[in-house]
C-alpha positions in Angstrom: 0.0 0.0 0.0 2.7 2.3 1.2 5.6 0.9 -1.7 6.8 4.5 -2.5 6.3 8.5 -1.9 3.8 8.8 -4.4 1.5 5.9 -3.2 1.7 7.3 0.2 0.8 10.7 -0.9 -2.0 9.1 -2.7 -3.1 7.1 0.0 -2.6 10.5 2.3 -5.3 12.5 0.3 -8.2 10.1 -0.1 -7.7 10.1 3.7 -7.5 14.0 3.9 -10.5 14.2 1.7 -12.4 11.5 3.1 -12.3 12.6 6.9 -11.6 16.0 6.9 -13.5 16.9 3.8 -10.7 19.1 2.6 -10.7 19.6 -1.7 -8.5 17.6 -3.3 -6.4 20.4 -5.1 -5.4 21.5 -1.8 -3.9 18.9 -0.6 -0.1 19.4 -1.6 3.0 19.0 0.1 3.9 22.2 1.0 0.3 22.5 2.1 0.5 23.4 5.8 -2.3 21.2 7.8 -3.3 23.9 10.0 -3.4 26.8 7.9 -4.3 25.3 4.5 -5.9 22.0 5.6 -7.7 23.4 8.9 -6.5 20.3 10.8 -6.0 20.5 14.6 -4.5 18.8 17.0 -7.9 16.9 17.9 -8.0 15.7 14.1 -4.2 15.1 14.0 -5.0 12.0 16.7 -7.7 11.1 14.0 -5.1 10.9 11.1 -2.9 8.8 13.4 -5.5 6.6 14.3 -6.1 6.0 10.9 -2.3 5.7 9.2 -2.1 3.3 12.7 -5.3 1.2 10.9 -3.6 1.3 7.4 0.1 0.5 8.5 -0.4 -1.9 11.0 2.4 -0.4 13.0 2.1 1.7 16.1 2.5 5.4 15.5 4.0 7.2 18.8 2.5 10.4 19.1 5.8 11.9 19.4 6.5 10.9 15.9 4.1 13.4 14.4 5.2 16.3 17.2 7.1 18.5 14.7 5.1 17.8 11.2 3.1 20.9 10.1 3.2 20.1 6.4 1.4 17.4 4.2 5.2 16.5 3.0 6.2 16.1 7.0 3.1 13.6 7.4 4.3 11.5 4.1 7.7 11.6 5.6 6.9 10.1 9.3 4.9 7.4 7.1 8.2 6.6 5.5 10.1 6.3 8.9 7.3 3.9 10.0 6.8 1.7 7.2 10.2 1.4 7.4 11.0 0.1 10.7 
């Protein structure tokens, strides 16, 4: 599911879109999650709970501490899948 960058980001924005009803052409990644995207912190548990559901790895809270761009969520993905 996760083989490469571009599947993630795939993968990453029919999630975005499907949960947090943001549109499509939005979702980028330079896009900034709070101030493009409107995700909070609240919904940032949500998206973990769900890339948790997909992966079947555990995501540590910590790991998504410092993203603030769609490119920061693809790259803790990466780190994950890859352990």
């Amino acid at each position: 599911m996760f083989e490469n960058r571009e599947a993630i980001f795939t993968q990453l924005k029919d999630i975005l879109v499907e949960m947090f009803e943001v549109e499509p052409e939005d979702v980028r990644e330079d896009a900034h999650l709070s101030d493009d995207l409107d995700i909070d912190s609240i919904d940032a548990v949500d998206l973990i709970v769900r890339l948790k559901e997909l992966t079947g790895k555990k995501i540590a809270p910590e790991e998504f501490k410092n993203v603030r761009t769609v490119g920061d969520v693809m790259s803790a993905i990466e780190k994950v899948v890859a352990e």
